[in-house]
C-alpha positions in Angstrom: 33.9 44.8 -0.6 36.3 44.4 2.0 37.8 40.6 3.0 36.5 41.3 6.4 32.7 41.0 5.4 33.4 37.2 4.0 32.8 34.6 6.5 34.7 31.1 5.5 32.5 28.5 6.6 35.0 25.2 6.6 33.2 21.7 5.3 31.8 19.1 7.7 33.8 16.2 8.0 30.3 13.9 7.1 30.0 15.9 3.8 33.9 15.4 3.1 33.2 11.4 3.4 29.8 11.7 1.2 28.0 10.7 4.2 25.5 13.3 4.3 21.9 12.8 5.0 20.0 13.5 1.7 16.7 15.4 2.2 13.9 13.7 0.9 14.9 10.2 0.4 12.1 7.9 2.1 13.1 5.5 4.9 12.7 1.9 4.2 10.9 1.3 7.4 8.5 3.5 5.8 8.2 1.8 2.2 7.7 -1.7 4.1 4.6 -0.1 6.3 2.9 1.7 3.5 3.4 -2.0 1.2 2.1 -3.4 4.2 -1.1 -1.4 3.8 -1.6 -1.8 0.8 -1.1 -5.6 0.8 -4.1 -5.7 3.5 -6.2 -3.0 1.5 -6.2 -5.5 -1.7 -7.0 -8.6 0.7 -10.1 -6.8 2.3 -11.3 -6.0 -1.3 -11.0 -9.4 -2.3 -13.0 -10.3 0.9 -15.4 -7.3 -0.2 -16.2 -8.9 -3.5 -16.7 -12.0 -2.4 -19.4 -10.6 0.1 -21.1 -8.3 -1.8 -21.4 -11.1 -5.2 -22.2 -13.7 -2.0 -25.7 -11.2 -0.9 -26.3 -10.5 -4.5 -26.2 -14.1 -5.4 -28.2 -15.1 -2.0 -30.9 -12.4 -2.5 -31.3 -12.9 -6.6 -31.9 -16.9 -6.4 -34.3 -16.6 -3.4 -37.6 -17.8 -4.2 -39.9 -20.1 -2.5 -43.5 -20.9 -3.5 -46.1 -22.9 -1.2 -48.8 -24.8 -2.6 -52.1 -24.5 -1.3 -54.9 -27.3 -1.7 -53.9 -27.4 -5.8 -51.5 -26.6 -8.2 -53.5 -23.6 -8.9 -53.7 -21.9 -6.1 -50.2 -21.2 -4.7 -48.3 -18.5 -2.8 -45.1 -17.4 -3.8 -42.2 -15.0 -2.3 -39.4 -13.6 -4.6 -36.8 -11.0 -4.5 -38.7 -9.3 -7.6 -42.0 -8.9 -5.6 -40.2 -5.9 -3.8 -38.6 -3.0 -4.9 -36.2 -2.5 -2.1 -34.8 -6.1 -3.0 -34.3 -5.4 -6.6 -32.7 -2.3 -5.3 -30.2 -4.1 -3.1 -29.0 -7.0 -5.8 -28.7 -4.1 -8.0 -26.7 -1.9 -5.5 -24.5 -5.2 -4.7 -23.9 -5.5 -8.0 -22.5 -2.7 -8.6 -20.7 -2.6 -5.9 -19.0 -5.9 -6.7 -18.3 -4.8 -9.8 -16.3 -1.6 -8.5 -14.2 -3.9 -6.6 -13.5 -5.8 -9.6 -12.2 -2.4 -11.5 -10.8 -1.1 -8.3 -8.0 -4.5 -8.3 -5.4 -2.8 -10.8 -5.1 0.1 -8.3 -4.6 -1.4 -5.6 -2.1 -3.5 -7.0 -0.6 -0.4 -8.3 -0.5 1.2 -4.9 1.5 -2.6 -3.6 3.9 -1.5 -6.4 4.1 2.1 -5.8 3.6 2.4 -1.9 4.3 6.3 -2.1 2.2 7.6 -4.8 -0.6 10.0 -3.5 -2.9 9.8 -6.5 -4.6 6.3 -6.7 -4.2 5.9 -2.9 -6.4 9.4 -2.9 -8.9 8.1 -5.7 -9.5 5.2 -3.7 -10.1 6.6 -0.8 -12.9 8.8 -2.9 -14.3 6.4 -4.6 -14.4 3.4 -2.0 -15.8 6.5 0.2 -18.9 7.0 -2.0 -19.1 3.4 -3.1 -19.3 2.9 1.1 -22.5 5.1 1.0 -23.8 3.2 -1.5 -23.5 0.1 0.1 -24.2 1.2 3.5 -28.0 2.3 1.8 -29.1 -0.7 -0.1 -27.9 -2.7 3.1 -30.2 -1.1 5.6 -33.2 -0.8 3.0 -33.3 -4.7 2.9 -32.4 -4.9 6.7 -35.7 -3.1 7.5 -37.6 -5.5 4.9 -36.1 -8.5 6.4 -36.8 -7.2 9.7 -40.7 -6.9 8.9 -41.0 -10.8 6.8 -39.5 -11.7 10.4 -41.8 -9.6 13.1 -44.3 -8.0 10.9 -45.9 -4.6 12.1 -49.5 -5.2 13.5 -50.2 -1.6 13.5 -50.0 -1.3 9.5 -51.3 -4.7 9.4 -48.1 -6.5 7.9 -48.0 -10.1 9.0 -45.0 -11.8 9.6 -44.3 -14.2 6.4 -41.1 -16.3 7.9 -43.0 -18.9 9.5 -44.9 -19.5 6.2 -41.6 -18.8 3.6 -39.1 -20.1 6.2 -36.4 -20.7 3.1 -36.9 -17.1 1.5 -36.0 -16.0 4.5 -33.0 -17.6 5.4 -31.6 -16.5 2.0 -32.8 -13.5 2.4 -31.2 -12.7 5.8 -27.8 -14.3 4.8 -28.0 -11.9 1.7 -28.2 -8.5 4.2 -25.9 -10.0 6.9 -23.3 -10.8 4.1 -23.9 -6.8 3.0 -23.3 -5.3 6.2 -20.2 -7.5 6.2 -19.1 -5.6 3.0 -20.1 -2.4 4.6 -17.8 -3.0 7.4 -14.8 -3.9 5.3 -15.3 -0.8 3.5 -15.2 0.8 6.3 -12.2 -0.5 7.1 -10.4 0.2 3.4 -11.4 3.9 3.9 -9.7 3.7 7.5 -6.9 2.2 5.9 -6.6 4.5 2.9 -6.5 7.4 6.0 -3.4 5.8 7.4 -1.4 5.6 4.1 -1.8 8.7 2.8 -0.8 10.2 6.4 2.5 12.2 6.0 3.9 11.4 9.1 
């Protein structure tokens, strides 16, 4: 080859210094906004558990009975008597219980702020976990909706004025759910935002 098909290229002044820009290196601005997000994802967990254990709790210990003319004749309302609320205490206990084993990664992704792969898990699992949640909250909603209004056409009477106690519980139990279900939203929202490249 001739020296006229060489092109001399002479070295940037930055790169003499060892000033150069590396590619890849993450900003710190960066770092501190994906910690920060991960710092609030752990605190809306901890305010998911304490929700969901607070409607399981409310909805397991609700029980009232009414006595009627003797001791042996008495009316009595508890969770167990329906299905749908053995379904929900069941569902929120699960679903506290995930939050419980979902703690270590989100600590992990305080400690890690860049790693993809338990950001991603979480966003799966707290996505399916949200469904699950989301279900066994509006199953009791329309249950506590009927003990409170009843349906004349099906013949249901209202039962709140009678078991005023069972309901309260009762209705604190499903408004402390869809609590839950909103701060779950909120995690899977959050869970977006971090693993955003940009």
């Amino acid at each position: 080859m001739s020296d006229s098909a060489t092109v001399d290229v002479p070295e940037s002044s930055s790169a003499a210094k060892g000033k150069a820009p590396l590619i890849g290196v993450p900003r710190r601005e960066k770092a501190g906004y994906k910690k920060g997000i991960a710092i609030f994802d752990f605190i809306l967990r901890i305010g998911a558990l304490v929700c969901t254990l607070a409607a399981a709790t409310a909805m397991g210990t609700s029980d009232e009975t009414l006595p009627l003319f003797t001791q042996f004749f008495q009316f009595q309302a508890s969770y167990d008597d329906l299905p749908t609320f053995q379904y929900f205490v069941i569902a929120m206990a699960l679903v506290g219980s995930y939050l419980v084993l979902s703690l270590p990664l989100s600590i992990v992704t305080i400690v890690r702020p860049h790693a993809v792969g338990p950001r991603l898990l979480l966003l799966i699992l707290d996505t399916v976990t949200l469904t699950f949640a989301t279900a066994a909250a509006a199953a009791a909603a329309a249950i506590v909706y009927l003990a409170h209004n009843g349906n004349q056409n099906t013949n249901w009477f209202a039962i709140c004025q009678q078991f005023g106690d069972f309901c309260q519980k009762v209705s604190g139990a499903v408004v402390a759910s869809f609590i839950a279900v909103v701060l779950f939203v909120m995690l899977v929202v959050l869970s977006g935002f971090a693993l955003r490249k940009h």
